[in-house]
C-alpha positions as CSV (number, residue, x, y, z in Angstrom):
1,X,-23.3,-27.7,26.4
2,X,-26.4,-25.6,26.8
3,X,-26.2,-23.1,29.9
4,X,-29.4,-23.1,31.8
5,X,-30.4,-19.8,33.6
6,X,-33.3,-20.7,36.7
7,X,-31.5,-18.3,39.3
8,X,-30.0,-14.7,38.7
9,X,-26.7,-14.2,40.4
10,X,-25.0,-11.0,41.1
11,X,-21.2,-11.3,42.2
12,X,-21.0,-15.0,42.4
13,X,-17.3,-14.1,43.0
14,X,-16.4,-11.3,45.1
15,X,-13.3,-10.3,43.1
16,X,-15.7,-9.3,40.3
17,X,-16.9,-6.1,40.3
18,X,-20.6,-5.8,39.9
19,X,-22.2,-4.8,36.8
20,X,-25.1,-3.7,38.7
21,X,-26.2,-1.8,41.6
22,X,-27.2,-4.4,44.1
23,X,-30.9,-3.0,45.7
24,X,-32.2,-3.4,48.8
25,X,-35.2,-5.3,50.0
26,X,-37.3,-1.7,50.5
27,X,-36.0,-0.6,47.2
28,X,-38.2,-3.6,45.6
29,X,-41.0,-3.3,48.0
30,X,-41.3,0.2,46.4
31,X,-41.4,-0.8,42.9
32,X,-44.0,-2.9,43.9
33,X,-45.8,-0.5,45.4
34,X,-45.3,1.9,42.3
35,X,-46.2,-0.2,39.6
36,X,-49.9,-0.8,41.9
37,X,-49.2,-4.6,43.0
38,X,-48.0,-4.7,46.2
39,X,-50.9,-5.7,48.7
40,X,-48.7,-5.9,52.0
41,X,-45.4,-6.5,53.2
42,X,-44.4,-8.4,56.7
43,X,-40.6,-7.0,56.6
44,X,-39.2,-5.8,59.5
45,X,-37.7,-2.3,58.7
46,X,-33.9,-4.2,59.8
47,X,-34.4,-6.4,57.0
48,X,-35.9,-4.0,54.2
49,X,-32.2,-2.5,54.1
50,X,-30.7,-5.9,53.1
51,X,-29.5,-6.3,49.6
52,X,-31.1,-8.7,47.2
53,X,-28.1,-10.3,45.4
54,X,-30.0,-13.5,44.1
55,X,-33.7,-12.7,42.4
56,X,-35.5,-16.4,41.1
57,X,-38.2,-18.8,41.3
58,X,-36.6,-22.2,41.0
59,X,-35.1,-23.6,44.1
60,X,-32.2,-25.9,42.7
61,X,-29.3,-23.2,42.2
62,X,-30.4,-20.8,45.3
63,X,-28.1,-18.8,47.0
64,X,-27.7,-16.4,50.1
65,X,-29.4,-13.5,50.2
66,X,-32.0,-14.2,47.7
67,X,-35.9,-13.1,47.2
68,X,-37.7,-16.3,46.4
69,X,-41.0,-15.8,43.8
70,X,-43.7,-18.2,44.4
71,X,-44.9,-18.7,40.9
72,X,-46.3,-21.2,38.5
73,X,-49.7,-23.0,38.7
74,X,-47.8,-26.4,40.3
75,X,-46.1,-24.5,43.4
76,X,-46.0,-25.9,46.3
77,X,-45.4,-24.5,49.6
78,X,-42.6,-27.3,50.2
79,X,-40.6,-25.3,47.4
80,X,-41.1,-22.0,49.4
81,X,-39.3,-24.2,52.5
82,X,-36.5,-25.6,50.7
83,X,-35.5,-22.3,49.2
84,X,-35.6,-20.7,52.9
85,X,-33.2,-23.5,53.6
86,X,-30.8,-22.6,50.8
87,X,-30.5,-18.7,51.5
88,X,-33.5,-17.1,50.2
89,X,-34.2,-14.2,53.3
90,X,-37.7,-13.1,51.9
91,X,-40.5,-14.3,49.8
92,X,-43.1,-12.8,46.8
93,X,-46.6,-14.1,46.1
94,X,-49.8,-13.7,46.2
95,X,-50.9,-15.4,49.4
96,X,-49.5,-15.5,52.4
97,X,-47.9,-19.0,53.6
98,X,-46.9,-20.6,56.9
99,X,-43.6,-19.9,57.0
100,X,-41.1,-18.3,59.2
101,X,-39.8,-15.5,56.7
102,X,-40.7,-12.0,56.0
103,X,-43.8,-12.3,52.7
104,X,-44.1,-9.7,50.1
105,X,-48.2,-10.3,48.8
106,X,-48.3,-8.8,45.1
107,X,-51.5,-9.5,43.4
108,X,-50.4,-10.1,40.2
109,X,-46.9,-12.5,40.3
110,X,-46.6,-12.6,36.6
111,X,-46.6,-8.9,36.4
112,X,-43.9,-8.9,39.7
113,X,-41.4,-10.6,37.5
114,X,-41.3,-7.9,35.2
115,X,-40.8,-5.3,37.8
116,X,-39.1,-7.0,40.2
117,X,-36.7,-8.4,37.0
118,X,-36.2,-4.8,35.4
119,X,-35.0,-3.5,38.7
120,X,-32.5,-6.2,39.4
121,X,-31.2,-6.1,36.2
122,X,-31.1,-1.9,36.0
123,X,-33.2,-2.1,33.3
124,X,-30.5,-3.9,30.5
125,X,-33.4,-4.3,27.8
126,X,-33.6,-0.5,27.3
127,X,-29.4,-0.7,26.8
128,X,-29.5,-2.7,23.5
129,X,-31.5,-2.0,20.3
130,X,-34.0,-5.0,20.0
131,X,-36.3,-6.3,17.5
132,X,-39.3,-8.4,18.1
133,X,-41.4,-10.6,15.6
134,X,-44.2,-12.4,15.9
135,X,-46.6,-14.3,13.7
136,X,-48.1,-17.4,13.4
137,X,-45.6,-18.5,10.2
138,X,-42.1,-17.2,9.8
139,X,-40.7,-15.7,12.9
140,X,-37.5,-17.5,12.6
141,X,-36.8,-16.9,9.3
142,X,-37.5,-13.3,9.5
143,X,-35.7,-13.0,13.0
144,X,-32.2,-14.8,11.2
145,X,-33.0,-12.8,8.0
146,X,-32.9,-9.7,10.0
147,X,-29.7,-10.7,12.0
148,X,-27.8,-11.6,8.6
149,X,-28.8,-8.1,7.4
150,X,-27.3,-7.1,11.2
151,X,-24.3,-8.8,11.3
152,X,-23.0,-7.8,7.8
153,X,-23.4,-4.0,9.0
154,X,-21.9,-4.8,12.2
155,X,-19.3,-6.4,10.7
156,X,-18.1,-3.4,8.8
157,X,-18.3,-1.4,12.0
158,X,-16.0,-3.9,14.0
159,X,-18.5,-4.5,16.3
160,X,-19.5,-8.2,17.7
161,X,-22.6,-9.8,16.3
162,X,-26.0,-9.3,16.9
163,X,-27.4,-11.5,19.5
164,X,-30.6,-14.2,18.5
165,X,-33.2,-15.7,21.3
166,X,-35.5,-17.7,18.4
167,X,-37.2,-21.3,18.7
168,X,-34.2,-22.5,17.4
169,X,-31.4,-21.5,19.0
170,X,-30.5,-18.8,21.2
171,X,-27.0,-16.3,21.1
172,X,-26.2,-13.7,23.5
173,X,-22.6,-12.9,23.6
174,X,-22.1,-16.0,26.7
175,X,-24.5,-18.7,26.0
176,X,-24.9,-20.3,22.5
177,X,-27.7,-23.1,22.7
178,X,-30.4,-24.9,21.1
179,X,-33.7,-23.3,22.2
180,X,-36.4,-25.2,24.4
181,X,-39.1,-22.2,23.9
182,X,-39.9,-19.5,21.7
183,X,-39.5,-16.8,23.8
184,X,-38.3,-17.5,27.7
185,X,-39.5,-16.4,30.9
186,X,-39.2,-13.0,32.3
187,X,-36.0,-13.4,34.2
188,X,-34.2,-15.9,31.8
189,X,-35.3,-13.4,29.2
190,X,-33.2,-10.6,31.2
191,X,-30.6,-12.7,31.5
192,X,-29.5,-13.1,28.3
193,X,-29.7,-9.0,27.2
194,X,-27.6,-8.8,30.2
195,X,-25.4,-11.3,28.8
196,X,-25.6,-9.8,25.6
197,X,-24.9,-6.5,26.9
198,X,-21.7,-7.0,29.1
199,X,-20.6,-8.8,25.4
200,X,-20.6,-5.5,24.1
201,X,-23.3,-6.6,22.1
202,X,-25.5,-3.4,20.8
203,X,-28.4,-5.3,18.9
204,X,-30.0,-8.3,19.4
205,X,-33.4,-10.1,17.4
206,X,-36.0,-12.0,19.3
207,X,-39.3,-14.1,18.3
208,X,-42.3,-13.1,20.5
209,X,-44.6,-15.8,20.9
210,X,-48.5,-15.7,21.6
211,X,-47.7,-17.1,24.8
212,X,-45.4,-14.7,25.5
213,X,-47.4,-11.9,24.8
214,X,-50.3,-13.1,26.4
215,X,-48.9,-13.7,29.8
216,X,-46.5,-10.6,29.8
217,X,-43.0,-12.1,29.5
218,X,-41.7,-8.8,27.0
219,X,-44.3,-6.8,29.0
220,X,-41.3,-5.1,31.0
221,X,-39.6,-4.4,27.2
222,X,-40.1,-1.4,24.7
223,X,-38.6,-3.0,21.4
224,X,-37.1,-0.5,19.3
225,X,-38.9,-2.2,16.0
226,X,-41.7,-4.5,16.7
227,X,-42.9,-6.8,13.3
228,X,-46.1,-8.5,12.6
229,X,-45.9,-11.1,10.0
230,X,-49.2,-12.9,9.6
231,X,-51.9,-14.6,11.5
232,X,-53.3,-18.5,10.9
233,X,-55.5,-20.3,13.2
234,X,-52.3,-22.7,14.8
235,X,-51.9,-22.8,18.6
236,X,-56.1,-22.6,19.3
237,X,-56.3,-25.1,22.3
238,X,-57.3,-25.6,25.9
239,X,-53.6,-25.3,26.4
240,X,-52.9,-22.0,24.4
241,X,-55.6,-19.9,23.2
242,X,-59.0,-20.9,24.0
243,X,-60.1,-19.8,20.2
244,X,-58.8,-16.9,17.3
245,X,-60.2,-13.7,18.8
246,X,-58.0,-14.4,22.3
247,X,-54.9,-15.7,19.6
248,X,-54.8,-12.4,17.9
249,X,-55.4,-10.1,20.5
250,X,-52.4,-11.9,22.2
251,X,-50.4,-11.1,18.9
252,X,-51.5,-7.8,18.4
253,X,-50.0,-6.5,22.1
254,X,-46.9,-6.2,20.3
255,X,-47.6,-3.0,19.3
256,X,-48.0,-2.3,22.9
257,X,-44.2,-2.8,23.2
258,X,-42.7,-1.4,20.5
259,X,-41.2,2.9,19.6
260,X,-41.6,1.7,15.5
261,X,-44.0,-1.3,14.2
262,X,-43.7,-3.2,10.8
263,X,-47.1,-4.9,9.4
264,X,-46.9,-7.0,6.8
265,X,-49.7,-5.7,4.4
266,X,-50.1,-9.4,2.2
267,X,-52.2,-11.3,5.2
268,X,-55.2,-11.7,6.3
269,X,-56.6,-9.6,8.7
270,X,-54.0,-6.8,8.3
271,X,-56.1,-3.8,8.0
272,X,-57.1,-4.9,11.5
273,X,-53.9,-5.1,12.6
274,X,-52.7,-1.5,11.3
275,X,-56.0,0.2,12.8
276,X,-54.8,-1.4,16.2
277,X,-51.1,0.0,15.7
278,X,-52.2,3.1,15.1
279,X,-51.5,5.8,17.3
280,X,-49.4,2.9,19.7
281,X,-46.7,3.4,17.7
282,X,-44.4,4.5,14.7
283,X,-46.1,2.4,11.5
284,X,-44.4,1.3,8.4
C-alpha cells in the first residue's frame, strides 16, 4: 500500500544507527538566522542544546523531541496545541501564539522548510545526481523516457535503478506508490532522496510543477540537469496562476536550480526562455 511521509523521523528505533547527524535546536536557530529569516527566538539557552529528532508540520504521527512548523493557509492554533501534547518541544512560524513553548518567528515559513529541511536531512539532494523537467505538456513522458535511458545504463553498471517522483507514480528505493501531486512538499520531497539515497540509489528523475516552482518546494535543490519542454496557457486560475506572465515566470525559475539546463528549441516562446537561462546556467 502507498507509504505516506507527514513527519520526518530520525532513529525511530534505537538499535539503528543514524544516517544523520541529529542537530540541536541552536544549530537550526542559526540557519535561520543565516539564510536572513529568523525574526526572534524565545528559547531558553537550556533548550537550544536539545536535539531535534522529529522535523514536520502535520500533527497526526508526532513524536518526542520534535520542532513543530506552523504552515499552510488553514492552520489553526489548536494544531500548534495538539502537537505540544504529542512531543513537539519547540515551535516555527511567523507569529507568535499563546502557547506555553519556546517560538521560533521566521518571516518567510515556506522558505524555513527548505532550510530547516536541508539541514535535517544533511543536505541528501546534493548526494544523488537529479534531473528536473518541467513544462506545461510532457513531463512524464520525458521524466520515464529519461529513466529508461537511466536504468539500461545502470543496469550494465550493476547498480539499482534510478529513482522517479512524477504525477504518476513515485520510486525511491523504499516507497513505490501512485502519486497524489506532481511534485511534493519540501520535506516529503527530502524524504524520498533520503530514501533513495540510503537505497544506494545514485540518480533519480523528478517533474517540477508550476506550483512547485512558484512556491519554492525545489528551491533548497541544485539539479544537476534541469529541462524545459514547452509552455501552453493550462493551469491559469484563481487557484494557480493568476494569468500567463506569472505561469511562465514560475516555469522559468528552473533555471535558477539547475548546474546544466536543456530548452527545447520547437515551442513557443523559447528564445525567451534561452535569453533567461543564460548566464544561470550551463545551456544545451
Amino acid at each position: 500500500p502507498p507509504i505516506f511521509y507527514p513527519v520526518l523521523m530520525k532513529n525511530q528505533d534505537p538499535k539503528e544507527p543514524l544516517m544523520n547527524t541529529v542537530h540541536t535546536l541552536q544549530e537550526y536557530v542559526d540557519a535561520l538566522r543565516d539564510a536572513g529569516i529568523l525574526t526572534g527566538c524565545t528559547a531558553p539557552e537550556a533548550l537550544l542544546a536539545r536535539g531535534v529528532k522529529c522535523l514536520t508540520y502535520d500533527t497526526r504521527t508526532l513524536r518526542e523531541n520534535a520542532l513543530f512548523i506552523c504552515k499552510g493557509a488553514h492552520f489553526k492554533e489548536e494544531y500548534l496545541r495538539d502537537a505540544l501534547s504529542r512531543g513537539a518541544f519547540a515551535y516555527v512560524a511567523e507569529q507568535q501564539h499563546d502557547v506555553d513553548a519556546p517560538c521560533i518567528l521566521v518571516s518567510d515559513i515556506r522558505y524555513s522548510l527548505v532550510v530547516l529541511g536541508q539541514l535535517f536531512f544533511d543536505h541528501v539532494t546534493d548526494k544523488l545526481t537529479s534531473v528536473g523537467i518541467t513544462g506545461t505538456k510532457g513531463k512524464s513522458t520525458t521524466a520515464y523516457y529519461v529513466r529508461y535511458i537511466l536504468n539500461d545504463w545502470l543496469r550494465a553498471e550493476n547498480k539499482p535503478e534510478c529513482a522517479i517522483l512524477s504525477s504518476i507514480d513515485n520510486y525511491d528505493g523504499k516507497v513505490s506508490e501512485e502519486s497524489h501531486i506532481t511534485t511534493p512538499e519540501v520535506l516529503e520531497l527530502y524524504q524520498h532522496f533520503e530514501n533513495a539515497y540510503e537505497s544506494g540509489i545514485s540518480h533519480l528523475v523528478m517533474e517540477a510543477s508550476s506550483q512547485a516552482l512558484k512556491y519554492g518546494r525545489v528551491r533548497g535543490i541544485m539539479f544537476d540537469v534541469g529541462a524545459f519542454l514547452n509552455i501552453g496557457s493550462d493551469h491559469i486560475s484563481p487557484i494557480e496562476h493568476p494569468d500567463f506572465e506569472d505561469y511562465f515566470s514560475s516555469k522559468l525559475k528552473i533555471f535558477d536550480s539547475c548546474r546544466v539546463g536543456c530548452v527545447n528549441t520547437d515551442a513557443k516562446y523559447a528564445e525567451r526562455v534561452i535569453e533567461y537561462a543564460k548566464g544561470r546556467c550551463e545551456l544545451i
